[in-house]
Residue frames relative to the residue before (quaternion, step in Angstrom):
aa qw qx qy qz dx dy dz
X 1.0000 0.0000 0.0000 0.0000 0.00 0.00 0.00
X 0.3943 -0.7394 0.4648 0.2859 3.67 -0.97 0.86
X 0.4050 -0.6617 0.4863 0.4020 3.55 -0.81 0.18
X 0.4189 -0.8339 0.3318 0.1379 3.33 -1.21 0.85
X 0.5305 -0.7130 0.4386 0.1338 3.48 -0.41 1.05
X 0.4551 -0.6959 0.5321 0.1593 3.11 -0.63 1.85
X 0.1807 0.6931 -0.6970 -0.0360 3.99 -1.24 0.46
X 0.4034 -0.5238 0.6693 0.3390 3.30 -1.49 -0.02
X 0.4904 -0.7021 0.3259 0.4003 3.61 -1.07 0.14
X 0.2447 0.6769 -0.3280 0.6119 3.30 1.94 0.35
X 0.7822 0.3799 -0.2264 0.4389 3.67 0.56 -0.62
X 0.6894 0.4006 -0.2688 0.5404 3.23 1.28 -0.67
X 0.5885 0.6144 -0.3570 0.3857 3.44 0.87 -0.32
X 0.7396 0.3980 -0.2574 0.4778 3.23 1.38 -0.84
X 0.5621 0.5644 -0.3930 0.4594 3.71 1.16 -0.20
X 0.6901 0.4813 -0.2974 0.4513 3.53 1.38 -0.67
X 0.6961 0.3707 -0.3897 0.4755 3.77 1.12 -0.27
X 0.6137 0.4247 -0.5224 0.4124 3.55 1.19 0.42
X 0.5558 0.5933 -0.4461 0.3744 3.60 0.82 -0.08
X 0.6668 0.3856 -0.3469 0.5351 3.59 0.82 -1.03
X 0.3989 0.6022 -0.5087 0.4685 4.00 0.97 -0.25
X 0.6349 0.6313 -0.1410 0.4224 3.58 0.46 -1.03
X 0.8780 0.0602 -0.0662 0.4703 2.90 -0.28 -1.10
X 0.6849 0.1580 -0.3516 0.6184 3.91 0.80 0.63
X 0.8213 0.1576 -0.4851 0.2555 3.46 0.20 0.74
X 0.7336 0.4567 -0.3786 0.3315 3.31 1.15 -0.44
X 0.3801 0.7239 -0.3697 0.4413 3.34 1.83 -1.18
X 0.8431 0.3482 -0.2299 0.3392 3.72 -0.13 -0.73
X 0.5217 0.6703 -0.2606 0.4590 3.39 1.68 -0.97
X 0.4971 0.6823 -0.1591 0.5118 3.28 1.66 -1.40
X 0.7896 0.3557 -0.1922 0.4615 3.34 0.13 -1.57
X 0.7181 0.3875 -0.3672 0.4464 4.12 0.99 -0.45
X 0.4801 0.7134 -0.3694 0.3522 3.08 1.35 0.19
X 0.7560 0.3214 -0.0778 0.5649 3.08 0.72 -1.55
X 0.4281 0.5503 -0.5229 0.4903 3.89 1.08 0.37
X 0.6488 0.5547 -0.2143 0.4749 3.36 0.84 -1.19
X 0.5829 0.3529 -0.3677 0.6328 3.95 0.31 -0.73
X 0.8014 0.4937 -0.3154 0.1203 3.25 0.04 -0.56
X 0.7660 0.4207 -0.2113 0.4378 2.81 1.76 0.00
X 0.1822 0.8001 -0.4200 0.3876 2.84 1.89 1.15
X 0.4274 -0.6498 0.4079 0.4782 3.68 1.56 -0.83
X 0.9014 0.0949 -0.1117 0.4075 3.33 -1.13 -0.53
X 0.1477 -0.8858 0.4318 0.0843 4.00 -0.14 1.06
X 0.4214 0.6706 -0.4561 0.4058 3.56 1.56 0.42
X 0.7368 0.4475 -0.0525 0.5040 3.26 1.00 -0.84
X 0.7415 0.4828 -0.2955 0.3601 3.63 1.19 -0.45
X 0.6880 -0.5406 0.4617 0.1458 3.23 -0.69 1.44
X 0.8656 0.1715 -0.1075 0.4580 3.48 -0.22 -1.45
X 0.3083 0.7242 -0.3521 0.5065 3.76 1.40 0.33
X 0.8251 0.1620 -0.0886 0.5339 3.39 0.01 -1.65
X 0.5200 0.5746 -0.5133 0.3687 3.27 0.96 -0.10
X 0.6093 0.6035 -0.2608 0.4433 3.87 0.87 -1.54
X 0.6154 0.4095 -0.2697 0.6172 3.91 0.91 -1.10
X 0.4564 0.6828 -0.3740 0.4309 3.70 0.30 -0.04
X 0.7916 0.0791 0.0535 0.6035 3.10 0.01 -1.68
X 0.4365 0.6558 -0.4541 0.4161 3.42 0.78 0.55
X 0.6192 0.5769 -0.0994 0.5234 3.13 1.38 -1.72
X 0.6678 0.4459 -0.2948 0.5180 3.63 0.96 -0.96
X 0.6738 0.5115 -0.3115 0.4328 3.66 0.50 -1.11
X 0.6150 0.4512 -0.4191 0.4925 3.70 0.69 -0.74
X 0.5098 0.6587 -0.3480 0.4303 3.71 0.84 -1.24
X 0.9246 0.0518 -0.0828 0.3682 3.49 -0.04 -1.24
X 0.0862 0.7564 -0.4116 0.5010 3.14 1.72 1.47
X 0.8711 0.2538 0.0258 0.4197 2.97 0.41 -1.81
X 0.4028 0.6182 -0.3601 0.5709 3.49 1.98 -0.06
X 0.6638 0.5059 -0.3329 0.4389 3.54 0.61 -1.14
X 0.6202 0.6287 -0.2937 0.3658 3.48 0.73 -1.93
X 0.6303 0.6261 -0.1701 0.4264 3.15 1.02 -1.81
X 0.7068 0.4580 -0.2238 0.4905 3.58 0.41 -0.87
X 0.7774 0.3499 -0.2454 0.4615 3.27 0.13 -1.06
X 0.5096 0.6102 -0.3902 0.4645 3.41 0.61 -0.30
X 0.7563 0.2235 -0.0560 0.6123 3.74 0.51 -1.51
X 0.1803 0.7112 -0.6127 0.2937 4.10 1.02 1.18
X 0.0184 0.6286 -0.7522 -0.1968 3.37 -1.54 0.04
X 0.3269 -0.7516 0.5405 0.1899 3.39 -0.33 0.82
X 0.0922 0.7627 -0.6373 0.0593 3.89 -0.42 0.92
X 0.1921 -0.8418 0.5012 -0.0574 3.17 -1.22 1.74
X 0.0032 0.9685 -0.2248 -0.1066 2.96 1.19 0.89
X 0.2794 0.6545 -0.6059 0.3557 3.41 1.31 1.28
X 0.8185 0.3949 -0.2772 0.3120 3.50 1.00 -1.25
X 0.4544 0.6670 -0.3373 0.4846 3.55 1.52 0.66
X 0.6394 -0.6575 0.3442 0.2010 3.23 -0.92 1.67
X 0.1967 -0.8887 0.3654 0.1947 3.51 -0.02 1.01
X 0.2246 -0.8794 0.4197 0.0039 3.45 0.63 1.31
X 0.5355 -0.6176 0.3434 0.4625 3.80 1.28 0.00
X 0.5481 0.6434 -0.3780 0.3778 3.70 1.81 -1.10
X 0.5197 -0.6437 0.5412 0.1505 3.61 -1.41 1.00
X 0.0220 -0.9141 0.3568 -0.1914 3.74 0.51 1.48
X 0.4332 -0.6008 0.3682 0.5620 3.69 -0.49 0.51
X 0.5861 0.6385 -0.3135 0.3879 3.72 -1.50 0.66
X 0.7667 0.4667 -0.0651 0.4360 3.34 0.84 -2.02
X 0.0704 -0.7711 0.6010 0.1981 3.52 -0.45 0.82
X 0.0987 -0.7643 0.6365 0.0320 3.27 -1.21 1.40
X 0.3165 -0.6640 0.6610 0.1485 3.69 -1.53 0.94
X 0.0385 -0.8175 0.5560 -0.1452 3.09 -1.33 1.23
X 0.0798 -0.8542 0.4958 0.1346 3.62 -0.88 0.55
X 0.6234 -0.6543 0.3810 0.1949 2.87 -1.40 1.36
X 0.4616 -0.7775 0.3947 0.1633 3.53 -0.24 1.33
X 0.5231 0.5192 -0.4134 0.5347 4.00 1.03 -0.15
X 0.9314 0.1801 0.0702 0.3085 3.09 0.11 -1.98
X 0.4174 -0.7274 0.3459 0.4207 3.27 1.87 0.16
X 0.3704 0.6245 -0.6323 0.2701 4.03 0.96 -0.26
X 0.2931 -0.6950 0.6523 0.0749 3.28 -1.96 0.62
X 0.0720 -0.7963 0.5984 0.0510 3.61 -0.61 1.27
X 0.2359 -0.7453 0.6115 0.1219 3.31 -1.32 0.14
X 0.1896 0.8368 -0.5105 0.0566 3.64 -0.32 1.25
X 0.0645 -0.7427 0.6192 0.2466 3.70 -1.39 -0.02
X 0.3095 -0.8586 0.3963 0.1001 2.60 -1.00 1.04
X 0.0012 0.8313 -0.5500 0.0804 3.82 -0.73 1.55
X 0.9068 -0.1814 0.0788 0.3723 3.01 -2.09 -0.16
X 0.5168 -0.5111 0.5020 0.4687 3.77 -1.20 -0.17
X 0.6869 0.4000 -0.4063 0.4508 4.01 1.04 -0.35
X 0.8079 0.4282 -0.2139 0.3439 3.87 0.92 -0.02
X 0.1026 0.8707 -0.3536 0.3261 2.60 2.35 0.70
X 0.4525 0.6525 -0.5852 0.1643 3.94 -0.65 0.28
X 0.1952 -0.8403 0.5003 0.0744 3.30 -0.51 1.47
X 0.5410 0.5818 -0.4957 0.3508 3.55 1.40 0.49
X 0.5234 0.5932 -0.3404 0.5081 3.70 1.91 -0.40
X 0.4268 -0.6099 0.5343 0.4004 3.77 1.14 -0.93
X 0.5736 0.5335 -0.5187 0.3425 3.47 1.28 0.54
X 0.0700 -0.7830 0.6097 0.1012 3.93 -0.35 0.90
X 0.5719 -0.4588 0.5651 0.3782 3.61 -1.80 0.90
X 0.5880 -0.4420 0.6265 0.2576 3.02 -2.18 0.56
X 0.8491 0.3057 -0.2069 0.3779 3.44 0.45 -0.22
X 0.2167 0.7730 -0.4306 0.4124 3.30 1.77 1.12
X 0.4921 -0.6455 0.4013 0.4245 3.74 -0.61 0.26
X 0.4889 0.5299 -0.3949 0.5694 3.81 1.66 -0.56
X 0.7669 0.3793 -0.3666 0.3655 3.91 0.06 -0.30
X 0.4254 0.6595 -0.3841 0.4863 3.73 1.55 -0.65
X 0.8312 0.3331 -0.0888 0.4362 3.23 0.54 -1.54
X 0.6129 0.5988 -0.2816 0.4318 3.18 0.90 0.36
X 0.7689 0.4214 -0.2267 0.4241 3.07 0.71 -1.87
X 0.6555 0.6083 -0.2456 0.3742 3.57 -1.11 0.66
X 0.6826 0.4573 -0.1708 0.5439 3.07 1.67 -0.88
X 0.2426 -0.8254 0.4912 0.1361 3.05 -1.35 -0.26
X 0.6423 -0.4964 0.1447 0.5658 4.01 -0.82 0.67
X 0.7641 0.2326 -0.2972 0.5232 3.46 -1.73 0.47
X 0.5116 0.5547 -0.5417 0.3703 3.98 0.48 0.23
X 0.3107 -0.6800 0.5923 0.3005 3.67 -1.04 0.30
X 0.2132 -0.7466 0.6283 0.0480 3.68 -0.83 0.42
X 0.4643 0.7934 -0.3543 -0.1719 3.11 -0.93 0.67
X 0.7529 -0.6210 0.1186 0.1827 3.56 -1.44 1.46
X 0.1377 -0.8613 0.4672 0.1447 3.14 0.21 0.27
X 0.3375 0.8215 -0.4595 -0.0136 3.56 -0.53 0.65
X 0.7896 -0.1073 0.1913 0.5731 3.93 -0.62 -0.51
X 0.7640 0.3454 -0.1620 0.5204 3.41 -0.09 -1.66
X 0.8034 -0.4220 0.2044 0.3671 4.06 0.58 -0.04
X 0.6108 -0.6034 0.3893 0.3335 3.90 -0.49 -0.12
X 0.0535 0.8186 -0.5710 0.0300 3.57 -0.41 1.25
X 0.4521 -0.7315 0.5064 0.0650 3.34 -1.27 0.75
X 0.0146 0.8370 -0.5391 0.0925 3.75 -0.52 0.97
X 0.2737 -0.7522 0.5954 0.0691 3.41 -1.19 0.44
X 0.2146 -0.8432 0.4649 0.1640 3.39 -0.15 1.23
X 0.2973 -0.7773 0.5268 0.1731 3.54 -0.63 1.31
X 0.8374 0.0719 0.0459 0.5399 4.16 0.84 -1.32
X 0.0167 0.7267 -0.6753 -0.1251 3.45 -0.83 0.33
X 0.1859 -0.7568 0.6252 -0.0430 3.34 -1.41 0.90
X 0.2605 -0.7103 0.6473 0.0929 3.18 -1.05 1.32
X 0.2561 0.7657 -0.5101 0.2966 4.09 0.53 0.76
């Protein structure tokens, strides 16, 4: 049995309109492509050929990456989940940086709905590790490459 992959339903929604992107617009774009190279003649030598099989080769790839995912989704909605105060995949929790007092606001989702310019960070970020589990007025802290920072969690939201 695979293991299943946290999403938000935001997350799956967006993995499903790139897949059908795919497969009816790019999948086919692909295929008039490499008809085209192909009738340039001689395909050992043709450039815009191996180039078309290429991204052909990639698109099937992340066809079946997508397919792959969604299939093994758990969808987690984490309005309809008992808000217990506990920092959870889903929950977007605000927090302040214990040196410098800055306040951040994050929620925390899948590895495909990851975008830390929105404040949405993966569950499997070193800020969510260190996070998830806690709770408000708890201090948390992140370990990462550049060194070890400390936060205090001020709100968690189940939203």
């Amino acid at each position: 049995m695979a293991n299943l992959i946290p999403m938000t339903i935001r997350g799956v929604e967006k993995l499903q309109k790139e897949l059908e992107q795919l497969k009816n617009i790019k999948r086919p774009q692909i295929i008039i492509e490499i008809a085209r190279a192909r009738s340039h003649g001689d395909l050992k030598e043709n450039a815009e050929y191996h180039s078309a099989r290429e991204e052909q080769s990639f698109c099937e790839g992340r066809i079946k990456e997508i397919e792959l995912k969604l299939s093994n989704c758990q969808i987690i909605d984490i309005t309809k989940i008992f808000n217990d105060g506990r920092v959870v995949f889903g929950s977007t929790v605000t927090i302040s940086n214990i040196k410098n007092h800055e306040i951040f606001t994050y929620q925390i989702v899948g590895d495909d709905e990851s975008d830390f310019k929105k404040n949405l960070i993966s569950i499997h970020s070193p800020m969510s590790r260190g996070l998830i589990g806690k709770t408000v007025n708890n201090i948390a802290t992140i370990y990462t490459p550049s060194g070890n920072f400390k936060y205090k969690i001020l709100k968690v939201d189940y939203i």
